[in-house]
C-alpha positions as CSV (number, residue, x, y, z in Angstrom):
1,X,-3.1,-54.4,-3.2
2,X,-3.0,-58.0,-3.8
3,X,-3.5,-59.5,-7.5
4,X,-5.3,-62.7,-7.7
5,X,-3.5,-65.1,-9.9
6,X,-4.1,-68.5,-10.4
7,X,-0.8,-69.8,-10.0
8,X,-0.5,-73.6,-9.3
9,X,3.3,-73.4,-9.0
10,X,5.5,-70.8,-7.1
11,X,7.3,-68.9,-10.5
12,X,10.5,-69.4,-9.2
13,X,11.4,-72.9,-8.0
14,X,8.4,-74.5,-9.9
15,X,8.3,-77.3,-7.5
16,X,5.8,-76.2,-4.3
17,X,2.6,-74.2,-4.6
18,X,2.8,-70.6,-3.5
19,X,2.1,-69.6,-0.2
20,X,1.8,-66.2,1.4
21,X,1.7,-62.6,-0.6
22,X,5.0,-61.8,-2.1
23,X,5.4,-58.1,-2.4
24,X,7.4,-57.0,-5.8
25,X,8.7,-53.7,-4.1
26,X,9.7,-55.0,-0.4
27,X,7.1,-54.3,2.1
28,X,10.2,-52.2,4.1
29,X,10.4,-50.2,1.0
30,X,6.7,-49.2,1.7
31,X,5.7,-51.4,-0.9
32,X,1.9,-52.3,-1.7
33,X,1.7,-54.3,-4.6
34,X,1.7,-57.9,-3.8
35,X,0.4,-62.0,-5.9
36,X,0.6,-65.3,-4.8
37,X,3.7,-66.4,-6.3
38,X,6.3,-67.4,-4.9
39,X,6.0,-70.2,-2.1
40,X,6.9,-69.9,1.2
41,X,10.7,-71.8,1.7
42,X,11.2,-69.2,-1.6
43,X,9.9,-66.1,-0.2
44,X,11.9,-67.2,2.9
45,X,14.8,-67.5,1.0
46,X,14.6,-64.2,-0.8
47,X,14.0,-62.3,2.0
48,X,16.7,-63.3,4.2
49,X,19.2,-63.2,1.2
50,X,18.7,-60.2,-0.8
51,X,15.7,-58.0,0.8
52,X,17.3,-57.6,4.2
53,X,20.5,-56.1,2.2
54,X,18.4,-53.0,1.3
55,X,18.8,-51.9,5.2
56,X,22.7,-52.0,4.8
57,X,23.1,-50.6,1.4
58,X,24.5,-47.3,1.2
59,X,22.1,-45.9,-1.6
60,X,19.1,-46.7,0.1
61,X,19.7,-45.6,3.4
62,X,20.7,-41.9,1.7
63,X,17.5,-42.4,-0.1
64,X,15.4,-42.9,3.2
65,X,17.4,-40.5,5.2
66,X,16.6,-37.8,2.5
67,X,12.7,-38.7,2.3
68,X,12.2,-38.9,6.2
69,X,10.7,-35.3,6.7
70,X,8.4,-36.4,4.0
71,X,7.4,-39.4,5.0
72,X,8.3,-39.6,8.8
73,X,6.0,-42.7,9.3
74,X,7.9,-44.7,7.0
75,X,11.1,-43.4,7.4
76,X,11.1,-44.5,11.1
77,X,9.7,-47.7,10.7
78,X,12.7,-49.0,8.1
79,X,15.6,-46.8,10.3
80,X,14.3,-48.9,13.4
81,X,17.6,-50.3,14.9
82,X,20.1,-47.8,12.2
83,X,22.8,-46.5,13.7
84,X,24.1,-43.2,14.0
85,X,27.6,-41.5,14.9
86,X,27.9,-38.3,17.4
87,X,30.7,-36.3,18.3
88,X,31.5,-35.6,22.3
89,X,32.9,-33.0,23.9
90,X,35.9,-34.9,24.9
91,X,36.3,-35.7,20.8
92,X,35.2,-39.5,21.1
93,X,32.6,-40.6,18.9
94,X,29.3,-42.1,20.8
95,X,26.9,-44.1,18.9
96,X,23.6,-44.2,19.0
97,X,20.6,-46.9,17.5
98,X,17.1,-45.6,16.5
99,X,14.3,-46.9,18.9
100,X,10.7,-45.9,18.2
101,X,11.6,-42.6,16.3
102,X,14.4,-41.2,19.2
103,X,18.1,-42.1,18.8
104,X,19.3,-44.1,22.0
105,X,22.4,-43.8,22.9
106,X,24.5,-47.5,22.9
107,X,26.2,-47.6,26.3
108,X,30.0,-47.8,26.3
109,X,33.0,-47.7,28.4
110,X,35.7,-45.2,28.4
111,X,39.3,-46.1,29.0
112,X,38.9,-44.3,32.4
113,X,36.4,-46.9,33.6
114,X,33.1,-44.9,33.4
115,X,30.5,-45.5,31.4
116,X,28.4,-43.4,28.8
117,X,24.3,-44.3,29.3
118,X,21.4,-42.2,27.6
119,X,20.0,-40.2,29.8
120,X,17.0,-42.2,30.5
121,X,19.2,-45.1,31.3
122,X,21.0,-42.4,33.2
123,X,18.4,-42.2,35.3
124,X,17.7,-45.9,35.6
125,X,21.5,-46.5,36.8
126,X,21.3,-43.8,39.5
127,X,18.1,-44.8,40.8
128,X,19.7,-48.5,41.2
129,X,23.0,-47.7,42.6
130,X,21.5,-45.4,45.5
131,X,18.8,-48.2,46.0
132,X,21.1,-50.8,46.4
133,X,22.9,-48.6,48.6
134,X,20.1,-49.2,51.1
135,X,19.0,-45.6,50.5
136,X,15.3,-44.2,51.3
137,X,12.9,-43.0,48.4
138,X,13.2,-39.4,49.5
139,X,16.8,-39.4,49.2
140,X,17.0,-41.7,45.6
141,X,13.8,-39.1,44.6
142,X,16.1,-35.8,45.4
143,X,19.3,-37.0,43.6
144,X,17.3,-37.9,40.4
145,X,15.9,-34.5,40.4
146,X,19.4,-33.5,40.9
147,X,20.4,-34.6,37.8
148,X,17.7,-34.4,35.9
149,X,17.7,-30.4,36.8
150,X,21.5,-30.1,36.6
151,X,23.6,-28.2,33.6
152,X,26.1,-29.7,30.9
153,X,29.5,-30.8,32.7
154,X,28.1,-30.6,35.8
155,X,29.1,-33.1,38.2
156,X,26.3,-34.7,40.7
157,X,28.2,-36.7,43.3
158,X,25.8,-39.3,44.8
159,X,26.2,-40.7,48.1
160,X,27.8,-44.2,46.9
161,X,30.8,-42.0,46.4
162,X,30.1,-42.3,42.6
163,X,29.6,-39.2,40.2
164,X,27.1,-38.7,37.2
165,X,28.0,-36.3,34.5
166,X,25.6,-34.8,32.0
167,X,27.3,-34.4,28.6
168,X,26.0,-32.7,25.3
169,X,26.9,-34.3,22.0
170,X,27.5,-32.4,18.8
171,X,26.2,-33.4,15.3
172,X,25.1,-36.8,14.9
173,X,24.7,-38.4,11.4
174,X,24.2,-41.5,9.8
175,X,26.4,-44.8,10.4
176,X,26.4,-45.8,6.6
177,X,27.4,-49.0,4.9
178,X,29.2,-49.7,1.9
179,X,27.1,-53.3,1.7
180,X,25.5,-53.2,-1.7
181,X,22.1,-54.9,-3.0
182,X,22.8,-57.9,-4.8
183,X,22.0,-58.1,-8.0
184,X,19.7,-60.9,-7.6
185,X,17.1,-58.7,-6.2
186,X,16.6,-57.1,-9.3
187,X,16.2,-59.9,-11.4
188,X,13.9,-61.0,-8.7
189,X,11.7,-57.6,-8.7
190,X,11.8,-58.1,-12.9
191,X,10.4,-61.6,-12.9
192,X,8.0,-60.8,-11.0
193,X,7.1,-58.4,-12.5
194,X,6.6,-59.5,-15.9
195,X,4.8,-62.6,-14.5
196,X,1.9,-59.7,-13.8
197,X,1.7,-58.6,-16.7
198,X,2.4,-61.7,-18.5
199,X,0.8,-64.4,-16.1
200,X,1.1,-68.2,-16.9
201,X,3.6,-67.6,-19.6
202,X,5.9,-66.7,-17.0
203,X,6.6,-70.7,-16.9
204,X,8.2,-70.5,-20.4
205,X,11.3,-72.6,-20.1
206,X,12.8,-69.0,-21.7
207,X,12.7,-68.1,-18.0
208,X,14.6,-70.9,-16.8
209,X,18.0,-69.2,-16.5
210,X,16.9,-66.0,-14.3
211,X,15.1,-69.0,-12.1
212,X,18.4,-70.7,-12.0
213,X,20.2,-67.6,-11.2
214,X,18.1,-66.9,-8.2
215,X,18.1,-70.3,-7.2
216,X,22.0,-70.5,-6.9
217,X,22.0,-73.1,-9.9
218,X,24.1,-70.5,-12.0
219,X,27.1,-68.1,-10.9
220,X,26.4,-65.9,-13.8
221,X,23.4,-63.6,-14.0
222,X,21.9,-64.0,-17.6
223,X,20.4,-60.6,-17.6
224,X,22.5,-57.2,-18.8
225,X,21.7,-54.8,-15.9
226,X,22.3,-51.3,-16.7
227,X,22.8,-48.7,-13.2
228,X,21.3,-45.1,-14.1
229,X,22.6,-42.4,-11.8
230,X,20.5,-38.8,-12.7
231,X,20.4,-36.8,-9.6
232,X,20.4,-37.5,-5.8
233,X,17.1,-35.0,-4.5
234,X,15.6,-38.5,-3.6
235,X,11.5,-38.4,-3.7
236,X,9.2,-40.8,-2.1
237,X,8.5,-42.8,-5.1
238,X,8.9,-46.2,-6.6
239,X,8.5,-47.1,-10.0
240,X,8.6,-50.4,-12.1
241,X,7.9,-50.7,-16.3
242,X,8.5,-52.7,-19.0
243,X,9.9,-50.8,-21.6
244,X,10.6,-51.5,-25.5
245,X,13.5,-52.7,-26.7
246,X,13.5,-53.7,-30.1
247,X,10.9,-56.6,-29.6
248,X,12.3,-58.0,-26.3
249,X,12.3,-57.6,-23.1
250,X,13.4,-54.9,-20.9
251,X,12.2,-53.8,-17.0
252,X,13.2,-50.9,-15.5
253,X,13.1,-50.6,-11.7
254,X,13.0,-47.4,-9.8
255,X,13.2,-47.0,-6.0
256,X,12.9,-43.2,-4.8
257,X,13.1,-42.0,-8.0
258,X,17.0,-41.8,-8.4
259,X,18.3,-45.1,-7.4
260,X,17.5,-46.8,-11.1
261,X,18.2,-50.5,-12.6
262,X,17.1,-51.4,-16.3
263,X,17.4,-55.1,-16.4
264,X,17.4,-56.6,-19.6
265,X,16.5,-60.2,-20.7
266,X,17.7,-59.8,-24.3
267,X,17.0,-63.5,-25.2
268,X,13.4,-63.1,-24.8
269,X,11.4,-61.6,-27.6
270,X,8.2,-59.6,-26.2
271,X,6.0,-57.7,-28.5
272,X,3.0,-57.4,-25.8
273,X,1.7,-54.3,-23.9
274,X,4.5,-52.2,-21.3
275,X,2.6,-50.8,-18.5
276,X,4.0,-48.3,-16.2
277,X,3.3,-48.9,-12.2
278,X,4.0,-46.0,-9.5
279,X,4.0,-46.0,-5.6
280,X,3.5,-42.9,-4.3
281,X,5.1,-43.6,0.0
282,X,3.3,-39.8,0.7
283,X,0.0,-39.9,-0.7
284,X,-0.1,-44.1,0.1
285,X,-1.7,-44.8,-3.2
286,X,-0.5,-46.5,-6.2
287,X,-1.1,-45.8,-10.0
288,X,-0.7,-48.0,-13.2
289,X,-0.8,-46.7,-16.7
290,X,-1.1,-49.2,-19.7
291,X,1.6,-48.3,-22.2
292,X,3.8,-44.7,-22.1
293,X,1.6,-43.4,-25.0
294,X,-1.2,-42.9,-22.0
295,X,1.3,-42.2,-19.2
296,X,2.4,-38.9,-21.9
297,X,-1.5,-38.0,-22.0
298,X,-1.4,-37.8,-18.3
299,X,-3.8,-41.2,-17.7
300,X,-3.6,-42.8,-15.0
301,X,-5.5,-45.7,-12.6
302,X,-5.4,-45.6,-9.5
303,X,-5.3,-49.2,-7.8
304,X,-7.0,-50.3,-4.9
């Protein structure tokens, strides 16, 4: 969904006019909402800086590994290209990257000088060897269907004087790592945010700092940011609000319900409305409630 504002000026660097949609939960995240805001050289920017850290941080990928059997569409669209850890029977440790929804083994080479394919590359390497051994089809045909029929730990000696081993690999789980989301892609989330629900007041000059921030202008983030931790039963669910805090301003920011940021910009007083937006990754709709008074009475919009 893509909200229509008429702003001259990207929000951030207030210099160029925006560009193309900027989505205020990542698009990888299986976010929908989306406003011209930001221009292009910033949503550039952003996304090479702090989105792309959300496929390498370690709360995230638990998040997407736990929602995948919910959600297999989108889990296997952001896990493209993850890696993943298996154990052999000879105790070393093959790796594998996701391709297309299957884990592909990453070829390797063992201290004795053979090397570990996946079996379809396996298959590939045979083919090639016996064909560039000047052998017929009929013979490369049989010792494919060798191999392909043959057990665990069996050894198929081909003709090049060569041998292909099948091997079974034990538990395989997730490569994780410990590279963590900036803190800058809260902030950014937040101001965009409020510039929704505030619009052209989100040029105030009050603003200027978290602009600075993002902009590299500042080493110091002006916003408190406050890291919930309430359970880990992740759920395919993303939620953003503005919530009241004594007259100014406050955003919480939820991604799969348990990872949770309240980002407060404590300078700023706010006294206006603090709606409530959901993404709901299963049912691929998304609902906005205007204050928490109606989100207690159970009322809800769903946005187009």
């Amino acid at each position: 969904m893509i909200i229509e504002y008429d702003y001259k000026k990207c929000i951030v660097c207030l210099d160029r006019p925006p560009g193309d949609p900027e989505h205020i939960i990542p698009q990888m995240l299986g976010g929908r909402l989306a406003a011209y805001m930001l221009c292009d050289q910033c949503n550039h920017r952003f996304g090479s800086q702090l989105v792309s850290s959300l496929k390498t941080d370690i709360s995230i990928r638990l998040a997407v590994e736990g929602v995948k059997d919910v959600v297999p569409d989108f889990a296997s669209q952001f896990l493209e290209r993850s890696e993943y850890i298996g154990t052999d029977i000879d105790h070393s440790s093959p790796r594998y990257s996701m391709k297309r929804g299957s884990l592909k083994l990453i070829p390797w080479k063992l201290p004795d000088g053979s090397i570990t394919l996946d079996t379809d590359e396996a298959l590939s390497a045979l083919s090639k060897k016996l064909n560039r051994g000047g052998f017929d089809t009929e013979t490369i045909t049989k010792y494919i269907s060798i191999f392909t029929e043959a057990g665990e730990d069996e050894p198929i000696k081909i003709p090049t004087g060569e041998t292909f081993i099948k091997r079974l690999v034990g538990k395989v789980k997730p490569v994780y790592q410990s590279i963590s989301v900036n803190n800058d892609f809260w902030l950014l989330v937040s101001l965009e945010f409020i510039a929704l629900v505030i619009g052209n007041e989100i040029f105030r000059h009050s603003f200027d700092p978290v602009r600075d921030r993002l902009l590299g202008k500042s080493d110091t983030s002006p916003c408190k940011i406050d890291y919930l931790r309430a359970g880990n039963e992740y759920s395919p669910v993303h939620m953003i609000r503005l919530m009241p805090n004594n007259k100014n301003l406050s955003v919480e920011v939820r991604l799969f319900r348990w990872i949770a940021r309240i980002i407060h910009f404590d300078w700023i007083e706010y006294t206006g409305p603090h709606p409530i937006y959901i993404e709901d990754l299963e049912k691929k709709k998304s609902f906005i409630s205007p204050d928490a008074d109606y989100a207690d009475r159970n009322q809800w919009f769903e946005t187009k």
